[in-house]
N, CA, C and O atoms as CSV, one atom per row, in Angstrom:
chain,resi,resn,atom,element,x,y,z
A,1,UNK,N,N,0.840,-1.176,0.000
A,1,UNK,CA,C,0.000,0.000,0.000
A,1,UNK,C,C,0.889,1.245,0.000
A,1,UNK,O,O,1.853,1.290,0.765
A,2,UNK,N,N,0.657,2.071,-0.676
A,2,UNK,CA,C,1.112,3.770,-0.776
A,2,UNK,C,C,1.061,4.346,0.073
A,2,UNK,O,O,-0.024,4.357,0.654
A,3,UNK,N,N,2.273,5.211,0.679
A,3,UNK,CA,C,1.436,6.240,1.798
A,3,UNK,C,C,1.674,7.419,1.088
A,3,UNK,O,O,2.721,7.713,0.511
A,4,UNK,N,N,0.211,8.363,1.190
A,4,UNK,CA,C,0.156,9.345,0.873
A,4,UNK,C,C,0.547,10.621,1.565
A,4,UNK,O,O,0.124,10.415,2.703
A,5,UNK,N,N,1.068,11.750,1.570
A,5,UNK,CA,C,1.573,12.696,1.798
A,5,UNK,C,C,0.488,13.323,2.523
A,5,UNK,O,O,-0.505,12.796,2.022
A,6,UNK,N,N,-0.027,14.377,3.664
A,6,UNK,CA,C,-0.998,15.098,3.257
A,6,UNK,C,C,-0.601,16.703,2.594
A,6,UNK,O,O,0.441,17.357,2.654
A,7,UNK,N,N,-1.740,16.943,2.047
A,7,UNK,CA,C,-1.527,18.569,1.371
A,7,UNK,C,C,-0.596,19.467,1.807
A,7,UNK,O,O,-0.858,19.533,3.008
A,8,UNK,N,N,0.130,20.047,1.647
A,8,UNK,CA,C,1.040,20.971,2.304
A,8,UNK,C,C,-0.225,22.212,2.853
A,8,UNK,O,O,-1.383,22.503,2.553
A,9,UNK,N,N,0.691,22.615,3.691
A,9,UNK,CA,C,-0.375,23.580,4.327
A,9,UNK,C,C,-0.068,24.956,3.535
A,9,UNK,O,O,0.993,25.237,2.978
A,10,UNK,N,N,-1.426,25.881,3.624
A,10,UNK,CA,C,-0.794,26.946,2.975
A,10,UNK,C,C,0.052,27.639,3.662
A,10,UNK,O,O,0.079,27.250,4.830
A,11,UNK,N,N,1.050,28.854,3.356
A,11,UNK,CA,C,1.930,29.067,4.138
A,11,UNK,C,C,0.911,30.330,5.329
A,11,UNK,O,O,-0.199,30.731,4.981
A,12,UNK,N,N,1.568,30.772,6.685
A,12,UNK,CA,C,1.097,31.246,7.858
A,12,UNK,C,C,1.296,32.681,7.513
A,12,UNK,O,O,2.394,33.065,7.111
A,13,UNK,N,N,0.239,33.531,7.657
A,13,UNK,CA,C,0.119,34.635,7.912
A,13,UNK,C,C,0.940,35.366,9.104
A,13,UNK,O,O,0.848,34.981,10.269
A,14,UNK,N,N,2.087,36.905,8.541
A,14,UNK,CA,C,2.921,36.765,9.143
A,14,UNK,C,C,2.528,37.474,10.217
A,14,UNK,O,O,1.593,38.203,9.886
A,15,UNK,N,N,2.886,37.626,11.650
A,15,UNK,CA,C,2.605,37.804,12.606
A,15,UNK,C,C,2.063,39.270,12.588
A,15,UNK,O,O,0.868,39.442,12.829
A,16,UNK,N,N,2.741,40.166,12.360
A,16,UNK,CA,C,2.400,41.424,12.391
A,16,UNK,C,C,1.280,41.871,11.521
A,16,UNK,O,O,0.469,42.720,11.890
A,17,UNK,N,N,1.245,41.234,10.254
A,17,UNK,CA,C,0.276,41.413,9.254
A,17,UNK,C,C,0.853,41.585,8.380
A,17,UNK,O,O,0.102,41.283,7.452
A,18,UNK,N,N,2.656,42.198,7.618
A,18,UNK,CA,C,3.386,42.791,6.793
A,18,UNK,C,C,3.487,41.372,5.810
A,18,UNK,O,O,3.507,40.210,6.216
A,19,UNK,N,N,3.538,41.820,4.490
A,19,UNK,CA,C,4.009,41.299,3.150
A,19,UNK,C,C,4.979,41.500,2.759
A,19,UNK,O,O,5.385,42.639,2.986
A,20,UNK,N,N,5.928,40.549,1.952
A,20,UNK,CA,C,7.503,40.551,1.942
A,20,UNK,C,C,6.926,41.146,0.295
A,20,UNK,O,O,5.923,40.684,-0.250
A,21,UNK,N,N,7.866,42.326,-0.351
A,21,UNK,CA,C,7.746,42.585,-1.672
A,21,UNK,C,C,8.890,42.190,-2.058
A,21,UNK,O,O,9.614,41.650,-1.223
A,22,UNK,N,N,9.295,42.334,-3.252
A,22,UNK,CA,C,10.604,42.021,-3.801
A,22,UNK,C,C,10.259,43.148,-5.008
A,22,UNK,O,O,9.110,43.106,-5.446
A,23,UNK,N,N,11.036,43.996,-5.486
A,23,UNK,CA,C,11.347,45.155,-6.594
A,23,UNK,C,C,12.544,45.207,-6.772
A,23,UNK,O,O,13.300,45.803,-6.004
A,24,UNK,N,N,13.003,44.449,-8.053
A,24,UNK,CA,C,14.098,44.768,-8.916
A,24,UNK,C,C,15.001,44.214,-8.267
A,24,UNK,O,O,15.993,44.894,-8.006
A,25,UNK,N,N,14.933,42.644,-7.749
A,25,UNK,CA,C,15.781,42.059,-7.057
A,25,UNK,C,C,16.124,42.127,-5.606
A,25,UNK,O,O,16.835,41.322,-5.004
A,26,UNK,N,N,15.545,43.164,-5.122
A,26,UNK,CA,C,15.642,44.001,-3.884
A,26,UNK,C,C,14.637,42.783,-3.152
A,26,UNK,O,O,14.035,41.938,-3.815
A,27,UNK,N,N,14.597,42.874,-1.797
A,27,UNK,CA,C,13.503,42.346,-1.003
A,27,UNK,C,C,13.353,43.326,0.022
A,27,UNK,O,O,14.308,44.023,0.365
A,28,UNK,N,N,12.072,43.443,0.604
A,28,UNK,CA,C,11.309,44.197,1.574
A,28,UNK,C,C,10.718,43.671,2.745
A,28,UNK,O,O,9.932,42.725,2.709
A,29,UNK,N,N,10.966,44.083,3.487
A,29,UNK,CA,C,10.093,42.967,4.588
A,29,UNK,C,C,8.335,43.660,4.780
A,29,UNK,O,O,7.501,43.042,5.441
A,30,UNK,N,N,8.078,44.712,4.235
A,30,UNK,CA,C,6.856,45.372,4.089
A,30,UNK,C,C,6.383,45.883,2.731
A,30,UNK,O,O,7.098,45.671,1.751
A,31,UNK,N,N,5.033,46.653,2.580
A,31,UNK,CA,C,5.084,47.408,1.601
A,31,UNK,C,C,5.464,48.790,2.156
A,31,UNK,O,O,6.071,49.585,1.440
A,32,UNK,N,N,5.163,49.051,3.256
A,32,UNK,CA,C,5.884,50.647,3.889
A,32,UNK,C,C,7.163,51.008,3.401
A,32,UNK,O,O,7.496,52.006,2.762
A,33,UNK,N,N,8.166,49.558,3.999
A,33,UNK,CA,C,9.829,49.882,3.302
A,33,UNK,C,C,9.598,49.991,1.873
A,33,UNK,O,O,9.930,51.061,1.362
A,34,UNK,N,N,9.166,49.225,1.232
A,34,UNK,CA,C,9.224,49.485,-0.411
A,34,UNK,C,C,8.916,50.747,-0.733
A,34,UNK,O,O,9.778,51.255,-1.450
A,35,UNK,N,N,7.892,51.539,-0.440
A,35,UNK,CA,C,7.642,53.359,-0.656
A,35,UNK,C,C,8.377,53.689,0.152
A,35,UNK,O,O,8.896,54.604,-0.487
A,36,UNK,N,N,8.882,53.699,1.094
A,36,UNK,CA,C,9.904,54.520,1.632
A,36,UNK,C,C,11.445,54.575,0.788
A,36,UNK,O,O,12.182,55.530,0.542
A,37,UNK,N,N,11.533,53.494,0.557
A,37,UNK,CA,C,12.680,52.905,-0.342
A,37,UNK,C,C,12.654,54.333,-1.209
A,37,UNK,O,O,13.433,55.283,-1.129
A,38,UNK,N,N,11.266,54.117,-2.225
A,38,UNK,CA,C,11.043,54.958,-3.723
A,38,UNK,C,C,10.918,56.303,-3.255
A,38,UNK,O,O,11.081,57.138,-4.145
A,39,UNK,N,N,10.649,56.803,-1.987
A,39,UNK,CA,C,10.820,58.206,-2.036
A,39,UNK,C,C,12.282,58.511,-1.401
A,39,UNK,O,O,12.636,59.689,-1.423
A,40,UNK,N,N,13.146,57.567,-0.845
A,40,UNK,CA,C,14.706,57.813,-0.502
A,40,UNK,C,C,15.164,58.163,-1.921
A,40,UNK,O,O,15.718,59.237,-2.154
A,41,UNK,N,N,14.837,56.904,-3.220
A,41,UNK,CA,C,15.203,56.928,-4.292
A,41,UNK,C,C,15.162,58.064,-4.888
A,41,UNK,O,O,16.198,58.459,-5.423
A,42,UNK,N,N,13.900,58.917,-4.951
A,42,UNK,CA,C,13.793,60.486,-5.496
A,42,UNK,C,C,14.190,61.125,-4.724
A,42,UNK,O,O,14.410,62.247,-5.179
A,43,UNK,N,N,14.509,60.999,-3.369
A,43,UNK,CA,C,15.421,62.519,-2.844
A,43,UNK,C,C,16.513,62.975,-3.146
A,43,UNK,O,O,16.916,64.137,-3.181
A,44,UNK,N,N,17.354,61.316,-3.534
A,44,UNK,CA,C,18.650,61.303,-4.023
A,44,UNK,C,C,18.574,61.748,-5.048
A,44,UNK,O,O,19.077,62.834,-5.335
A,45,UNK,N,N,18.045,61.153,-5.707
A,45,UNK,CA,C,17.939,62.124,-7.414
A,45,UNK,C,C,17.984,63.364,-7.427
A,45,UNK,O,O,18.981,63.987,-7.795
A,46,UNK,N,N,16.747,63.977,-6.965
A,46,UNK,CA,C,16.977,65.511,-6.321
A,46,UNK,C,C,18.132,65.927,-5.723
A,46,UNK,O,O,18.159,67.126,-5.443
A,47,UNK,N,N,19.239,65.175,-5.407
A,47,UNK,CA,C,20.394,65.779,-4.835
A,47,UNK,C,C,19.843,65.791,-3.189
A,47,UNK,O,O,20.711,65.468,-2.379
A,48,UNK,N,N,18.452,66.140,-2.611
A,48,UNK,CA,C,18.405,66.384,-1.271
A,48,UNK,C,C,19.350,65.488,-0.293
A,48,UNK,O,O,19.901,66.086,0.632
A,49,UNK,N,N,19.585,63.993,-0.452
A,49,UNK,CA,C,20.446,63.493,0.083
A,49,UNK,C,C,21.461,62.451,-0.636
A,49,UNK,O,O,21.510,62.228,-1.846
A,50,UNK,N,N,22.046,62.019,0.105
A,50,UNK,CA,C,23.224,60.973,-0.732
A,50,UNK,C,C,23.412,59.707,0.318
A,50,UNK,O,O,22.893,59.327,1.367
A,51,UNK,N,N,24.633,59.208,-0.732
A,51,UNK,CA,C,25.219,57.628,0.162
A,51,UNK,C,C,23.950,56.720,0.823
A,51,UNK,O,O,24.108,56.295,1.968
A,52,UNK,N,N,22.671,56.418,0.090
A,52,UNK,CA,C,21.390,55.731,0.552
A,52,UNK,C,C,22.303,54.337,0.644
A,52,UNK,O,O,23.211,53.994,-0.113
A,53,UNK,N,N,21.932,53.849,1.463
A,53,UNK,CA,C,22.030,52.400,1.740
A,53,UNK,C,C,21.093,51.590,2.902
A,53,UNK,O,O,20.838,51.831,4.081
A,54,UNK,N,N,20.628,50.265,1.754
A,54,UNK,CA,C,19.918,49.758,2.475
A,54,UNK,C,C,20.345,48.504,3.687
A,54,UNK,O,O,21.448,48.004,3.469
A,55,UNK,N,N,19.772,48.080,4.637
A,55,UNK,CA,C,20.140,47.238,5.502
A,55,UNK,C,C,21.534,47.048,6.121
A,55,UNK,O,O,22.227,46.053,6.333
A,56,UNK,N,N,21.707,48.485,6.350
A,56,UNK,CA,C,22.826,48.291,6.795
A,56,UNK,C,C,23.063,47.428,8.709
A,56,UNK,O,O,22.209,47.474,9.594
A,57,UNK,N,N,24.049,46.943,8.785
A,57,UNK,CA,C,24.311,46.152,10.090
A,57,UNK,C,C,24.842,46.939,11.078
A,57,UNK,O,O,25.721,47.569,10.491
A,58,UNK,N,N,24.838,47.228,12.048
A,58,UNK,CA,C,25.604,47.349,13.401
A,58,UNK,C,C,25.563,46.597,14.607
A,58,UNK,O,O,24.547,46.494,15.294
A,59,UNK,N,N,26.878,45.966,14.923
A,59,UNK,CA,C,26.875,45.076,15.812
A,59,UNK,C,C,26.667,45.614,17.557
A,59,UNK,O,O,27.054,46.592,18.195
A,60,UNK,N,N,26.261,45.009,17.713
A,60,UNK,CA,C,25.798,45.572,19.293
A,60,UNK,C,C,26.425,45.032,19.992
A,60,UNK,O,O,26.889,45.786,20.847
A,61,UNK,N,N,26.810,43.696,20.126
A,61,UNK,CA,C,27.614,42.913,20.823
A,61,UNK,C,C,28.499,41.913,20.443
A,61,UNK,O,O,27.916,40.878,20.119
A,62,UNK,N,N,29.661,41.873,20.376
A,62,UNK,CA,C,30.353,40.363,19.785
A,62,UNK,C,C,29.253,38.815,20.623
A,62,UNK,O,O,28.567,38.505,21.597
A,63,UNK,N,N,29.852,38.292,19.226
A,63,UNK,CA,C,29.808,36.823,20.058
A,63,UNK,C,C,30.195,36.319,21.553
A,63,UNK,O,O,31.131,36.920,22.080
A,64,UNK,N,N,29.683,35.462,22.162
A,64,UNK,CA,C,30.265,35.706,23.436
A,64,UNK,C,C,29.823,33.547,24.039
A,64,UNK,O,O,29.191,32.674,23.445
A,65,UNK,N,N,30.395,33.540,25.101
A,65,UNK,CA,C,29.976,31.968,25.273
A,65,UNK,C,C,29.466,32.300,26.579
A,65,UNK,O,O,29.967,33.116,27.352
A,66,UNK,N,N,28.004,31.319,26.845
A,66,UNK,CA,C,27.304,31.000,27.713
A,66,UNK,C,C,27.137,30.144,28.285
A,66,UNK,O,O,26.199,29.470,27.860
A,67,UNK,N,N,27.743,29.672,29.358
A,67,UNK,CA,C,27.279,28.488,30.158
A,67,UNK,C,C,27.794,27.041,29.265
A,67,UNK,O,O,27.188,25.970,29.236
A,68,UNK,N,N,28.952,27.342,28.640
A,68,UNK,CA,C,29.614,26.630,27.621
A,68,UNK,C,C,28.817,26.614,26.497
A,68,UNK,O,O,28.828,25.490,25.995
A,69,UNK,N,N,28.223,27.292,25.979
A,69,UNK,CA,C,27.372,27.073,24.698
A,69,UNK,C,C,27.856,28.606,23.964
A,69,UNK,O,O,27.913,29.626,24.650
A,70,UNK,N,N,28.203,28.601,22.428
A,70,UNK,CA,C,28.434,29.799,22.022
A,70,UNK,C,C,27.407,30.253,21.756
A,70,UNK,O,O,26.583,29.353,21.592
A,71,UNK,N,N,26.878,31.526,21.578
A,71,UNK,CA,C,26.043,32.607,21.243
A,71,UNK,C,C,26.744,33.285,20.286
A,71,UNK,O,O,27.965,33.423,20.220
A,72,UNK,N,N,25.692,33.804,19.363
A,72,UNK,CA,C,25.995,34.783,18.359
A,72,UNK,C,C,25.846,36.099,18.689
A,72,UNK,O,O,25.124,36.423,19.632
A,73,UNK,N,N,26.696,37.245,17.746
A,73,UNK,CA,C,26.690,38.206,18.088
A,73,UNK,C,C,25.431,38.677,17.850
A,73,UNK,O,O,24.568,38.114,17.177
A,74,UNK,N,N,25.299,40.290,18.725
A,74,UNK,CA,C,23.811,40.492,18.563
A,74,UNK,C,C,24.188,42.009,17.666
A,74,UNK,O,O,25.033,42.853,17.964
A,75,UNK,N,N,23.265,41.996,16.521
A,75,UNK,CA,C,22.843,43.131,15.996
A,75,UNK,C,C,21.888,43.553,15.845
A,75,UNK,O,O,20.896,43.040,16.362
A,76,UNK,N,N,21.814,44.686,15.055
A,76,UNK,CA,C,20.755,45.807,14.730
A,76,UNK,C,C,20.492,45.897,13.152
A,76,UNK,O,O,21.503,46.578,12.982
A,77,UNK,N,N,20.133,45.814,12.257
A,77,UNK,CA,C,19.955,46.143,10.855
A,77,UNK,C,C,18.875,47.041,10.767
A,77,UNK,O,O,17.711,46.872,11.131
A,78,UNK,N,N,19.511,48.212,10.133
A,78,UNK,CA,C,18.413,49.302,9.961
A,78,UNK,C,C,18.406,49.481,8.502
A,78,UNK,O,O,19.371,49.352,7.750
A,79,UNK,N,N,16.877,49.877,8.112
A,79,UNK,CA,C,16.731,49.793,7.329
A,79,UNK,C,C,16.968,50.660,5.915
A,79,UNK,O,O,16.656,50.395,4.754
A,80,UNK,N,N,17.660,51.818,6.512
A,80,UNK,CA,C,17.991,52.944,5.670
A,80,UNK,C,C,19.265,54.094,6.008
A,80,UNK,O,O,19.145,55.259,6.386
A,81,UNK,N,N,20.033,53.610,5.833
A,81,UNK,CA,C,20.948,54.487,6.115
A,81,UNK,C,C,21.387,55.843,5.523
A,81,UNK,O,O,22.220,55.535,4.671
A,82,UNK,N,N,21.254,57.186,5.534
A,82,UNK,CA,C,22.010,57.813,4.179
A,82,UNK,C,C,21.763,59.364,4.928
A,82,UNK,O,O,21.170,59.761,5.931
A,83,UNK,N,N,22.750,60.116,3.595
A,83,UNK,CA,C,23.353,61.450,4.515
A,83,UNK,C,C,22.548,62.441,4.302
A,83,UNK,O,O,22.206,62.460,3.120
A,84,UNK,N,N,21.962,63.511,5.096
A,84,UNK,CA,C,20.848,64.263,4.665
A,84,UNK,C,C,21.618,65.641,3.740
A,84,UNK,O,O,22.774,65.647,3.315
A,85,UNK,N,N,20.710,66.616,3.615
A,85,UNK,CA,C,21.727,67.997,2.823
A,85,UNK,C,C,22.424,68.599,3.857
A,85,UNK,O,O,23.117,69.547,3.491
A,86,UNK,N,N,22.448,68.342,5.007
A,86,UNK,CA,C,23.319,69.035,6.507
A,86,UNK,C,C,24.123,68.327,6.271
A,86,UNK,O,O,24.802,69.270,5.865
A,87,UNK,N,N,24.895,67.318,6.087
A,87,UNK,CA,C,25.842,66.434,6.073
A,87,UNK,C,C,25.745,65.666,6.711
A,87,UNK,O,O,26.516,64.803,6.291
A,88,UNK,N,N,25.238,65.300,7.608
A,88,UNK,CA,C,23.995,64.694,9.121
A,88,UNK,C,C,24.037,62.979,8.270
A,88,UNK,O,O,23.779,62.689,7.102
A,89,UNK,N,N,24.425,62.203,9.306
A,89,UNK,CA,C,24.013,60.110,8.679
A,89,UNK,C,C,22.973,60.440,9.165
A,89,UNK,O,O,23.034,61.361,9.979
A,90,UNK,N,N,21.667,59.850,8.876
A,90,UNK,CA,C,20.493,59.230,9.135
A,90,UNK,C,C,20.483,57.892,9.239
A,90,UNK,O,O,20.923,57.172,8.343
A,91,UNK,N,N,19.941,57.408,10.428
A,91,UNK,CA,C,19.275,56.142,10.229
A,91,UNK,C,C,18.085,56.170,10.096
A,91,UNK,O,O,17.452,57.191,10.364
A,92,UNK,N,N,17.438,54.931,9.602
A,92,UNK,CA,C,15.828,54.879,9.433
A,92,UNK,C,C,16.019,53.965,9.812
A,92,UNK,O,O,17.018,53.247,9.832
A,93,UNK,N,N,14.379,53.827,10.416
A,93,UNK,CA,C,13.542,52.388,10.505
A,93,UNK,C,C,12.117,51.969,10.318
A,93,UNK,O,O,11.528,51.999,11.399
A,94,UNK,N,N,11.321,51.568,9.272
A,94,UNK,CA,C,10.795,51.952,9.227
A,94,UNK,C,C,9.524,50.566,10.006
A,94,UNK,O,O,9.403,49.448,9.505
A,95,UNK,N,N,8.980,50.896,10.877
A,95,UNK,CA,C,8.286,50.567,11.725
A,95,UNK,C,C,6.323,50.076,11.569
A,95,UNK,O,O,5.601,51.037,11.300
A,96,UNK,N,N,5.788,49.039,11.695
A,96,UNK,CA,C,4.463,48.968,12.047
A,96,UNK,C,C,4.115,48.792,13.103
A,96,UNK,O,O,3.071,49.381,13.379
A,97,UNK,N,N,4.817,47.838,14.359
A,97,UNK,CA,C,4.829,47.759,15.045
A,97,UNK,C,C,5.829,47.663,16.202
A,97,UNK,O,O,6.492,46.644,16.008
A,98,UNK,N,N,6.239,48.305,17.364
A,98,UNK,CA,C,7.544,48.255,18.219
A,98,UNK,C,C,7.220,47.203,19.056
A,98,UNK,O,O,6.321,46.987,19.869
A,99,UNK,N,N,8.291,46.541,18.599
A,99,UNK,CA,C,8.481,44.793,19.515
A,99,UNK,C,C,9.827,45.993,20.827
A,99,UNK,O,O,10.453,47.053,20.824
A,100,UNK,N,N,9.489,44.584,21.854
A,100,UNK,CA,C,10.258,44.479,22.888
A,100,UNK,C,C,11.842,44.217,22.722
A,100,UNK,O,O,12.638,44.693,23.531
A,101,UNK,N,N,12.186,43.554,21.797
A,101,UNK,CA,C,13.254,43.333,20.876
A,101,UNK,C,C,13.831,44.415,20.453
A,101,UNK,O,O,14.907,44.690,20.984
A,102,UNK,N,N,13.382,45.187,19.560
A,102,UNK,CA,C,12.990,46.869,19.054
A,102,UNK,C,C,13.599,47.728,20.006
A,102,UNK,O,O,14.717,48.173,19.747
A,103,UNK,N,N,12.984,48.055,21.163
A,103,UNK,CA,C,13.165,48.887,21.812
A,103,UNK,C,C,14.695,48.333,22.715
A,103,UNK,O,O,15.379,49.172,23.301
A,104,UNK,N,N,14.999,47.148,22.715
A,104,UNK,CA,C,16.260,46.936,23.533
A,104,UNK,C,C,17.376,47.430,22.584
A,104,UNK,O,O,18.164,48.281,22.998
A,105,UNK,N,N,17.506,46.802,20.992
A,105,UNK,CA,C,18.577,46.975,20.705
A,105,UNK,C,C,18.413,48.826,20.233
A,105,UNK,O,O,19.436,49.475,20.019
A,106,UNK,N,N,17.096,49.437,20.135
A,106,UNK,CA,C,16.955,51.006,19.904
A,106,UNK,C,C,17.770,51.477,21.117
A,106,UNK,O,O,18.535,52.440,21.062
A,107,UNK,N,N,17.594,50.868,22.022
A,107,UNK,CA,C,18.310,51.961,23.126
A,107,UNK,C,C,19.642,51.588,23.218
A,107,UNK,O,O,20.534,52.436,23.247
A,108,UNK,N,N,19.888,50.233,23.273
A,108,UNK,CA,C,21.694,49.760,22.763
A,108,UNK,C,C,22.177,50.740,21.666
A,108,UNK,O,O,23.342,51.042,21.925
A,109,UNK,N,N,21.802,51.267,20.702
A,109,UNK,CA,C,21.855,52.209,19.401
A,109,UNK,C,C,22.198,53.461,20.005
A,109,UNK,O,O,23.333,53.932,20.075
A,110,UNK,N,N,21.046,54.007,20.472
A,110,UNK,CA,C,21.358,55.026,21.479
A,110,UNK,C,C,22.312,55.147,21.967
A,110,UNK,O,O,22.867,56.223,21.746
A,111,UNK,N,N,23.022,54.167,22.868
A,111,UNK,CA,C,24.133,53.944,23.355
A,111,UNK,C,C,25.660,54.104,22.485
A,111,UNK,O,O,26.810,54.531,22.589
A,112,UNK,N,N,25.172,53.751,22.015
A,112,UNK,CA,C,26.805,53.934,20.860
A,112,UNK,C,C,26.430,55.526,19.966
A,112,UNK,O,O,26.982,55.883,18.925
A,113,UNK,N,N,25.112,56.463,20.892
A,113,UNK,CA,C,25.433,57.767,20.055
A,113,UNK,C,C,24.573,57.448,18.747
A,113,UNK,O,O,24.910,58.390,18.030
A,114,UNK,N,N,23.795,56.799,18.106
A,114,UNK,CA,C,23.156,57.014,16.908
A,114,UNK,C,C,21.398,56.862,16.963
A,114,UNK,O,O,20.794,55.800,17.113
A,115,UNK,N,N,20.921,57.926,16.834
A,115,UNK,CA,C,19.343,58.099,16.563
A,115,UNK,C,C,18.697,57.377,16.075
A,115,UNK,O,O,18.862,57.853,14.951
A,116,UNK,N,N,17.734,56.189,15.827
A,116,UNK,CA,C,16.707,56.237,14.508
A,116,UNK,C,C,15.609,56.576,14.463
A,116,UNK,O,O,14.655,56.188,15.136
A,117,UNK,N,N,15.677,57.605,13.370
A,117,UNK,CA,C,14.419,57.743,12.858
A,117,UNK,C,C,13.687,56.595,12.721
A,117,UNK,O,O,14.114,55.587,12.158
A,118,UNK,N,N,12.260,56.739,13.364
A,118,UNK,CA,C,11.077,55.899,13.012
A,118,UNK,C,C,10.231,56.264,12.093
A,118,UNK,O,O,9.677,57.332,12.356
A,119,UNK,N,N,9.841,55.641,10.843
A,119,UNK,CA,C,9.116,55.572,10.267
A,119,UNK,C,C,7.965,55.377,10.128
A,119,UNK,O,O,7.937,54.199,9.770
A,120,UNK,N,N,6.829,55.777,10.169
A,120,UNK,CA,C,5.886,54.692,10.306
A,120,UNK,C,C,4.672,54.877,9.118
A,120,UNK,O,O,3.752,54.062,9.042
C-alpha cells in the first residue's frame, strides 16, 4: 500500500500582518519599506540626500559563550541608512509595530550615540 503525503499547508500569515515585496531584485520585509525605499530613491535624485544604503548592520555585541554554549553576536539592521543635505548620517527604521526586541537593541543604538528615525 502507498502512503500518501498530506496537502502541504498553505503558508502562515505573518505575525504582524506585513508582506515581503521584492522590486528589482531588492527584497522588503513590508510594503511601507518598499515606498519609503522609492521616495529615498527620489530625494537622491533631487540631490536632497546621498550615500542611501539599504540594511545596513551594526553590531551591538560580539559573540560571546554562555554556560559553555556559544552565542551569536547580537545586531541591529536598519533599514535605511544615508546622509541628509546638513551632512547629518540618518538612520531609518521603518516601523508597524515596536516589539520588545525593538526597543532593547533602539536603546543599545542610542548607546553607541546614533538616533533612529522611526518611520511609520
Amino acid at each position: 500500500m502507498w502512503e500518501t503525503k498530506p496537502p502541504p499547508r498553505p503558508p502562515r500569515p505573518a505575525k504582524y500582518g506585513n508582506r515581503k515585496h521584492e522590486y528589482q531584485g531588492m527584497k522588503f520585509d513590508s510594503r511601507r519599506e518598499l515606498d519609503r525605499w522609492h521616495q529615498l530613491v527620489a530625494l537622491q535624485k533631487a540631490g536632497q540626500i546621498s550615500e542611501l544604503e539599504r540594511q545596513v548592520v551594526f553590531l551591538l555585541s560580539p559573540p560571546v559563550v554562555i554556560q559553555g554554549r556559544k552565542r551569536p553576536a547580537l545586531k541591529y539592521v536598519a533599514d535605511f541608512v544615508y546622509t541628509d543635505g546638513d551632512g547629518e548620517t540618518i538612520t531609518e527604521d521603518v516601523k508597524g509595530v515596536v516589539t520588545e526586541g525593538y526597543r532593547i537593541k533602539r536603546h543599545l543604538i542610542a548607546a553607541m550615540g546614533i538616533q533612529i528615525k522611526e518611520v511609520k
